[in-house]
C-alpha positions as CSV (number, residue, x, y, z in Angstrom):
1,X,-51.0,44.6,64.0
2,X,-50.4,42.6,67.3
3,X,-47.2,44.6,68.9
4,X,-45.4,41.4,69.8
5,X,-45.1,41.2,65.9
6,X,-44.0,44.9,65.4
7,X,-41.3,44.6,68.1
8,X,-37.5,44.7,67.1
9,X,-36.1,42.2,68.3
10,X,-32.6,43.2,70.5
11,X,-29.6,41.0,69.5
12,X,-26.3,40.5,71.1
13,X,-23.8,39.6,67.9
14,X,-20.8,37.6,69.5
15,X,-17.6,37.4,67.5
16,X,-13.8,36.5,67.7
17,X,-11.4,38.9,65.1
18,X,-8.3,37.2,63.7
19,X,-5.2,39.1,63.2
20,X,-5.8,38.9,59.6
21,X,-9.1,40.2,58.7
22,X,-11.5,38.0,56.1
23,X,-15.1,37.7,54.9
24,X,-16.8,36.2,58.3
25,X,-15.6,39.9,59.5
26,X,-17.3,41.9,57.0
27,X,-20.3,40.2,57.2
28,X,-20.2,40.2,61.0
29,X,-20.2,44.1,60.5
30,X,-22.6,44.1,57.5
31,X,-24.7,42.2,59.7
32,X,-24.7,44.9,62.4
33,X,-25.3,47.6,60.4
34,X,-28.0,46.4,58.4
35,X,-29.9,45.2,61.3
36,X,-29.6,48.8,62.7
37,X,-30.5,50.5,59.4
38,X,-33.6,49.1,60.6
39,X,-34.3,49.9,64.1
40,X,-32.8,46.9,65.8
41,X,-30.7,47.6,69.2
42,X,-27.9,45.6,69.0
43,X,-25.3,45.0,71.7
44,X,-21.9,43.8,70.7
45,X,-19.6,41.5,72.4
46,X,-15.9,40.6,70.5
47,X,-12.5,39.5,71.2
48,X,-9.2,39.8,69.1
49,X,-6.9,37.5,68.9
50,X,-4.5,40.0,69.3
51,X,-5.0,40.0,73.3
52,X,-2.3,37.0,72.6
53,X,0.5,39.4,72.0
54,X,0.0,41.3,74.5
55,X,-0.5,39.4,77.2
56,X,1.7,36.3,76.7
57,X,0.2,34.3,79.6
58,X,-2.8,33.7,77.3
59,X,-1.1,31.5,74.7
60,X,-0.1,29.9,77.7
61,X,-3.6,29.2,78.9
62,X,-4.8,28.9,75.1
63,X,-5.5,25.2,75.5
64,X,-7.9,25.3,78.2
65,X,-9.6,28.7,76.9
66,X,-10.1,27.1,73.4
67,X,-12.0,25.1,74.8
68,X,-14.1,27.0,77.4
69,X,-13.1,30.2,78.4
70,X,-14.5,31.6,81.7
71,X,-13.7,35.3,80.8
72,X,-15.7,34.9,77.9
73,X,-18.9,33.1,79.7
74,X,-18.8,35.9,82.8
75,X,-18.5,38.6,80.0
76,X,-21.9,37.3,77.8
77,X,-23.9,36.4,81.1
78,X,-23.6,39.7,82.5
79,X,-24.3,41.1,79.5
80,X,-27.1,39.1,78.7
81,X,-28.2,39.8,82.1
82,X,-28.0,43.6,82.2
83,X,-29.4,44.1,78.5
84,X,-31.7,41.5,78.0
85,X,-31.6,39.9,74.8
86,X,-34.0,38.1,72.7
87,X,-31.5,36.8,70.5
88,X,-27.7,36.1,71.0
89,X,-25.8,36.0,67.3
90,X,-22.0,34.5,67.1
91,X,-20.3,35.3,64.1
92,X,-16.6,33.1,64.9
93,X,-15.7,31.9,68.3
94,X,-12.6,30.5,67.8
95,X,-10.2,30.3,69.8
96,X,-10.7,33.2,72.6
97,X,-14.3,33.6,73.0
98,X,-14.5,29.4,73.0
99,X,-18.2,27.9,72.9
100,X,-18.7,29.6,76.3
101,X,-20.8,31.5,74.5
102,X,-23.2,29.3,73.9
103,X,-23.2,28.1,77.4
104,X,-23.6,31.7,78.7
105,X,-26.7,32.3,76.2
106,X,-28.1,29.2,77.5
107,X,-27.6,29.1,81.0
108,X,-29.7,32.5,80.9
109,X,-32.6,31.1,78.3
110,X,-31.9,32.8,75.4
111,X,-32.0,31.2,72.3
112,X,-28.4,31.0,70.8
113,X,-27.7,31.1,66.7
114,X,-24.2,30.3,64.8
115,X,-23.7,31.5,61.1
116,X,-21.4,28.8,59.9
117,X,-18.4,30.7,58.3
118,X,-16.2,27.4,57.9
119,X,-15.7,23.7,58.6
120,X,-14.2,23.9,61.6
121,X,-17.2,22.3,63.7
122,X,-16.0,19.2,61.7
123,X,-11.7,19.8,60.6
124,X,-9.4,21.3,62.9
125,X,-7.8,23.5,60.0
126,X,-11.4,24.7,59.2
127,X,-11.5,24.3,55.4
128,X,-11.0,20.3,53.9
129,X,-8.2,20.8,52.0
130,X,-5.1,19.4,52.4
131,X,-1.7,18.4,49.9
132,X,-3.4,20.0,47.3
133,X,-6.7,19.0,47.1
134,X,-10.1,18.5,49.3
135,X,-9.9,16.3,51.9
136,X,-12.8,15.3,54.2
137,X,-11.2,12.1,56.5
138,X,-12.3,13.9,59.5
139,X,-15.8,14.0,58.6
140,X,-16.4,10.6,56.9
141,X,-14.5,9.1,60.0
142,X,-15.6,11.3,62.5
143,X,-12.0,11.0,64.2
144,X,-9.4,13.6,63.7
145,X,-6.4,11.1,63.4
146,X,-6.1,12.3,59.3
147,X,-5.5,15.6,61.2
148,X,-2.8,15.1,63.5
149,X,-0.9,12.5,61.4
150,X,-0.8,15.4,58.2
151,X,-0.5,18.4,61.5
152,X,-3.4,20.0,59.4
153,X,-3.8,23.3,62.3
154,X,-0.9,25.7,61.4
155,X,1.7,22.9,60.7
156,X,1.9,21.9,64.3
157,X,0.8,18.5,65.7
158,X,0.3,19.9,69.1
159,X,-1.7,22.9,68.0
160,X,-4.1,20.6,65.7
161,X,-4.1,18.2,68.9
162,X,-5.7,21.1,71.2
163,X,-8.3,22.1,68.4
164,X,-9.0,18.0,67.6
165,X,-9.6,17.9,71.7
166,X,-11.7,20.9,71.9
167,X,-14.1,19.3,69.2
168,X,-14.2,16.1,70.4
169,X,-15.0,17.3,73.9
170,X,-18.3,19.4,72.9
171,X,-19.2,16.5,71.0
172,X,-19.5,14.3,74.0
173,X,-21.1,17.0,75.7
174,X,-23.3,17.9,73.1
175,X,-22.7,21.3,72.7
176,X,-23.5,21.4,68.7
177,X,-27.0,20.1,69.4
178,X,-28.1,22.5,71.8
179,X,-27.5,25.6,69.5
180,X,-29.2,26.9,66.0
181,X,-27.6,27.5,62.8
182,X,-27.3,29.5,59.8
183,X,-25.7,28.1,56.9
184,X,-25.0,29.8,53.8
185,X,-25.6,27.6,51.1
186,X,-27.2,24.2,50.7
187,X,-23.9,22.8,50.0
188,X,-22.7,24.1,53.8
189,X,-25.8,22.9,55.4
190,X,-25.1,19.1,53.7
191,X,-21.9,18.5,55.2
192,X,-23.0,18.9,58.5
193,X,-25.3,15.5,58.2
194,X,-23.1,13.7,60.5
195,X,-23.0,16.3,63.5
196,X,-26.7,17.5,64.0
197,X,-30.0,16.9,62.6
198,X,-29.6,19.6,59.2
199,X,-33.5,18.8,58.4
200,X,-34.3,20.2,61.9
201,X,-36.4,23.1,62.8
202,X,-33.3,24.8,64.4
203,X,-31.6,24.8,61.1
204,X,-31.6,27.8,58.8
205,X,-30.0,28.8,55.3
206,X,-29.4,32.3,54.3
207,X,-26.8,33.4,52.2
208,X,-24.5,36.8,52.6
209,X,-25.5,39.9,50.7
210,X,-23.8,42.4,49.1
211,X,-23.8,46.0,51.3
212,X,-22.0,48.8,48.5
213,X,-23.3,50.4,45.6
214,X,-22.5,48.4,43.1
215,X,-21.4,50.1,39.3
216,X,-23.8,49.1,35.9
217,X,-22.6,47.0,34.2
218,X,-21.6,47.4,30.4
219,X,-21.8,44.8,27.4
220,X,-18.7,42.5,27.2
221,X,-16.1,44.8,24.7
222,X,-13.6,42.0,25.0
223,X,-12.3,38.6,26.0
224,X,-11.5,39.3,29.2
225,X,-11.0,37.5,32.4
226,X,-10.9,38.9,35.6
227,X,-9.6,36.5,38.8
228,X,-9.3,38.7,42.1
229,X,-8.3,37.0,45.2
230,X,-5.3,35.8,47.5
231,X,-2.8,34.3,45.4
232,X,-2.4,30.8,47.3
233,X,-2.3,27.3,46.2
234,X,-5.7,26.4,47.7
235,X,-7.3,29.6,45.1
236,X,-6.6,27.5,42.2
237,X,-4.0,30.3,40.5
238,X,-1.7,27.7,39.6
239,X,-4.9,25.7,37.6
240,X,-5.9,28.6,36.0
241,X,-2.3,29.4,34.5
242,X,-2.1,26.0,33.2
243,X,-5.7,26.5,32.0
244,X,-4.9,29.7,30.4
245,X,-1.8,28.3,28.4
246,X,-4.5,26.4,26.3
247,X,-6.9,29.4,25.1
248,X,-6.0,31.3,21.9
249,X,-4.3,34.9,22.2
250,X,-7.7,36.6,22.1
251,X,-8.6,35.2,25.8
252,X,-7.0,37.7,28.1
253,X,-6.8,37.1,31.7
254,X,-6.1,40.0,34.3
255,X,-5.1,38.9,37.7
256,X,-5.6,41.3,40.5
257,X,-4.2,40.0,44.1
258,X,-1.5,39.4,46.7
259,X,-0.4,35.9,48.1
260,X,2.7,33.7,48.9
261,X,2.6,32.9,45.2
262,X,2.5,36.7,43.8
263,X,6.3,36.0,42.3
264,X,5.3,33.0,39.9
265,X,2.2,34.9,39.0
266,X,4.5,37.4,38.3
267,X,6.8,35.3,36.0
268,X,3.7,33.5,34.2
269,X,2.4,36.5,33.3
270,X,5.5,38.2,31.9
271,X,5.8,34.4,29.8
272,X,2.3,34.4,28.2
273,X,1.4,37.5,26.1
274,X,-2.4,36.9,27.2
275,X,-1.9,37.2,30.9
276,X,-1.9,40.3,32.7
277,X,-0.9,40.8,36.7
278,X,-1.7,44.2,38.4
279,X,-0.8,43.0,41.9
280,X,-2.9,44.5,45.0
281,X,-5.3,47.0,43.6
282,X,-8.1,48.9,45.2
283,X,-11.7,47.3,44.6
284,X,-12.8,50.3,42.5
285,X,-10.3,49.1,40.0
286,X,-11.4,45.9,39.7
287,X,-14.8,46.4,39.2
288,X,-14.2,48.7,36.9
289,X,-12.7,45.9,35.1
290,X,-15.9,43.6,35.6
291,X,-17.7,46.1,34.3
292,X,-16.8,45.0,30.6
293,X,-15.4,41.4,31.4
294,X,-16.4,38.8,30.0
295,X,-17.0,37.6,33.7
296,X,-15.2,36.7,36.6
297,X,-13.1,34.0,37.4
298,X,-12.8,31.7,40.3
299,X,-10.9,28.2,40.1
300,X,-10.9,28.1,43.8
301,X,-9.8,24.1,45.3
302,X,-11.7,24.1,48.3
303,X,-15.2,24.5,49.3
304,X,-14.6,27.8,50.6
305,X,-17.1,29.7,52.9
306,X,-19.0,32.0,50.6
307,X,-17.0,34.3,48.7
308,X,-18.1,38.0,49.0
309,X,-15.5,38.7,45.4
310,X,-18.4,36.1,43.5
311,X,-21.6,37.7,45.2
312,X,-20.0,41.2,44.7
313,X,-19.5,39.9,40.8
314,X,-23.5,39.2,40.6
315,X,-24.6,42.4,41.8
316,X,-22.8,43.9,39.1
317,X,-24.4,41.5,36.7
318,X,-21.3,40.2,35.7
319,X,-21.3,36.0,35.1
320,X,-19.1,33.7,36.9
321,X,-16.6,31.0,35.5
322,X,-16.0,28.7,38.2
323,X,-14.7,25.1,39.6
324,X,-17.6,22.6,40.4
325,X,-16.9,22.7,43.8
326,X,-18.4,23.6,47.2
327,X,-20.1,27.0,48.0
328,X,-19.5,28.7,45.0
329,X,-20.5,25.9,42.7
330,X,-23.4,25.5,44.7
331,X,-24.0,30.1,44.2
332,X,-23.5,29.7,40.6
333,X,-25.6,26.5,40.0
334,X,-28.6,28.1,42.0
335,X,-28.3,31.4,40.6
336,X,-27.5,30.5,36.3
337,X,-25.0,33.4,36.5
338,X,-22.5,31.4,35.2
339,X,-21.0,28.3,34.5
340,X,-18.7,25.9,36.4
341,X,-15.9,23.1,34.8
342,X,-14.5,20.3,36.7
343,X,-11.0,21.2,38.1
344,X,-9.2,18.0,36.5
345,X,-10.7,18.5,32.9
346,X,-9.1,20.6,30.3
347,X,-12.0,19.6,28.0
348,X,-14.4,20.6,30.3
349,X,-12.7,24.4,31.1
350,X,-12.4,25.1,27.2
351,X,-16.3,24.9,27.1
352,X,-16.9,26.3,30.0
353,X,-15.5,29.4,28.7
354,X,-16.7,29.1,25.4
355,X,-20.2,28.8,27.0
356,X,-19.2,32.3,29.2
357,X,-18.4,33.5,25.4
358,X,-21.1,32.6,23.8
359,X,-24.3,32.8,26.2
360,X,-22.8,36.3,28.1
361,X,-25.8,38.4,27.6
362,X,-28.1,35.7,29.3
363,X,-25.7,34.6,31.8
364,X,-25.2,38.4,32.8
365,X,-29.3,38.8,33.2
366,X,-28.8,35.4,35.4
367,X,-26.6,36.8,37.4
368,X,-28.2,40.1,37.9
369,X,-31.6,38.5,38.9
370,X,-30.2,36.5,41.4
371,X,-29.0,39.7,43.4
372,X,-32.1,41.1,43.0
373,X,-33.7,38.4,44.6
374,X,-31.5,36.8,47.2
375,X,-28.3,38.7,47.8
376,X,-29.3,42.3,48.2
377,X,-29.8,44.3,51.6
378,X,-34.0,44.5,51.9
379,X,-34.2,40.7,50.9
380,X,-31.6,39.6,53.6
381,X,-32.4,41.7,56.0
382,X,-36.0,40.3,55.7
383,X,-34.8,36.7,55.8
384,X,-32.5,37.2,58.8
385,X,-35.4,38.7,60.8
386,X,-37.4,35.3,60.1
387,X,-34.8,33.4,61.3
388,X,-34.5,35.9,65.1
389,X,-38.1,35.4,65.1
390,X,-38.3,31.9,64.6
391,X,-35.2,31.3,66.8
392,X,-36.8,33.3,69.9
393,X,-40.3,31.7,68.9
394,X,-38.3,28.0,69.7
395,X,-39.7,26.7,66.2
């Protein structure tokens, strides 16, 4: 075998940590791991945003580091310098690391890739929702006026103003051309049409994958429910309540999670006899109560990124109900493992879960096929490899 093929290739993994931790941070050290499980030396670069309470000049300077952040660009290039990359990986950028990175990974030839987490190439808040529902203006107009009129970043007109600038300025530059992607759905990849060429050959799709041992799963005993997840308004919990005041006594729905809205879940729950809320509970618990579920649940209003809880729910073989929307519509649509209603349809959710009912055993062997196939370690691992060769191949 020609050695340039058996070769590992060396990857720096770039990535910015939020004070709240979330799924593009898992997957960032999934990532890692996997890709030394098998041999790969990777080197990695991060920054928290953190560093802004402790040094307070640097929310002072956050406008012009959002943007390009010199630290950050003399930090990768020496790096990139000294270790000698064939690949450079960034996970999130935003808002310390800046898309410096790029410029650092470029200025030294080496071929730069972003996984695409979230929207915020193309919405300052990052996710198209807003009042409620989804919300694309800044896309289909390619301005972010919608943004700063509705103050979509963090509630703050000036804030959203400094992310709006930031975009629009690597735009003009263009900054999102000179980079490859990973997306992790068709859905994703679509609703970049407007900002580079998704068809090109610097375009990728490869979902997340599932890294625990996941539990077997056991025929559905009862007609059970499971939802798991934050408990905000853009999660859909205040849908599903409604929803749920329409099945029969029978339908049980167990709500595990913590949110802003965790005291009307609360209340709902002690109102219908069929509801059941167990707060914040360890994942052990709620798999163990997937194992015999009639399938998960996930009404979730916005596109999302890809949600680990409905991936995690697959491996398990265990079906998912959801909304016909975004990145998990488009998981459960490619997989069969479940079946998705239209958010503003009663009619539509009663037969969705009839359907869940009715068809488990077949959804459940959906479901469980399509982690076998896609969103298990060996077959993601040997996708993401592709994608580092193809990247440092230039095709």
């Amino acid at each position: 075998m020609n050695n340039s093929i058996e070769k590992k290739q060396r990857i720096l993994m770039v990535h910015n940590f939020y004070q709240i931790g979330g799924g593009e941070h898992t997957v960032f050290e999934s990532e890692q791991k996997l890709l030394k499980e098998h041999g790969h030396d990777i080197i990695i670069y991060t920054r928290d945003n953190t560093e802004l309470n402790r040094w307070k000049l640097k929310r002072i300077f956050l406008p012009f580091t959002t943007v390009f952040s010199l630290k950050s660009y003399r930090d990768i290039k020496r790096i990139i310098k000294s270790m000698k990359p064939d690949v450079v990986h960034c996970h999130n950028t935003f808002p310390l690391v800046s898309p410096s990175a790029y410029y650092a990974a470029i200025h030294c030839r080496v071929p730069v890739i972003q996984t695409i987490h979230n929207y915020r190439f193309l919405c300052p808040e990052g996710m198209f929702f807003c009042d409620g529902h989804v919300c694309e203006l800044c896309r289909e107009n390619r301005t972010f006026r919608g943004a700063l009129r509705n103050k979509c970043y963090r509630g703050s007109r000036l804030q959203t103003m400094i992310v709006a600038a930031m975009l629009k300025l690597h735009r003009f530059l263009g900054t999102y051309r000179k980079i490859d992607y990973i997306f992790l759905t068709e859905f994703n990849r679509s609703k970049f049409d407007r900002l580079i060429d998704i068809q090109g050959a610097n375009v990728f799709v490869k979902p997340n994958f599932v890294n625990a041992e996941m539990p077997e799963r056991h025929r559905m005993e009862n007609k059970v429910f499971v939802f798991a997840g934050r408990l905000e308004e853009n999660k859909g919990i205040h849908l599903l309540l409604d929803r749920w005041r329409l099945l029969p006594e029978d339908c049980e729905l167990h709500i595990y999670g913590d949110g802003t809205l965790k005291e009307k879940v609360a209340k709902a729950a002690a109102e219908q006899g069929n509801v059941s809320f167990f707060g914040f509970r360890p994942q052990a618990d709620v798999f163990e109560d997937l194992k015999s579920a009639v399938g998960l649940i996930f009404p979730s209003l916005w596109y999302e990124g890809f949600p680990m809880v409905v991936a995690e729910s697959m491996a398990m073989g265990c079906p998912v109900l959801a909304t016909n929307l975004g990145n998990h519509g488009d998981i459960v649509r490619q997989s069969q493992g479940g079946v998705l209603f239209e958010p503003d349809s009663e009619e539509s959710f009663m037969d969705a879960v009839n359907q869940m009912i009715s068809e488990n055993e077949r959804l459940s062997e959906n479901a469980g096929s399509y982690y076998e196939t896609v969103l298990n370690k060996d077959s993601n691992y040997k996708a993401l490899e592709e994608i580092y060769r193809a990247v440092a191949a230039g095709t």
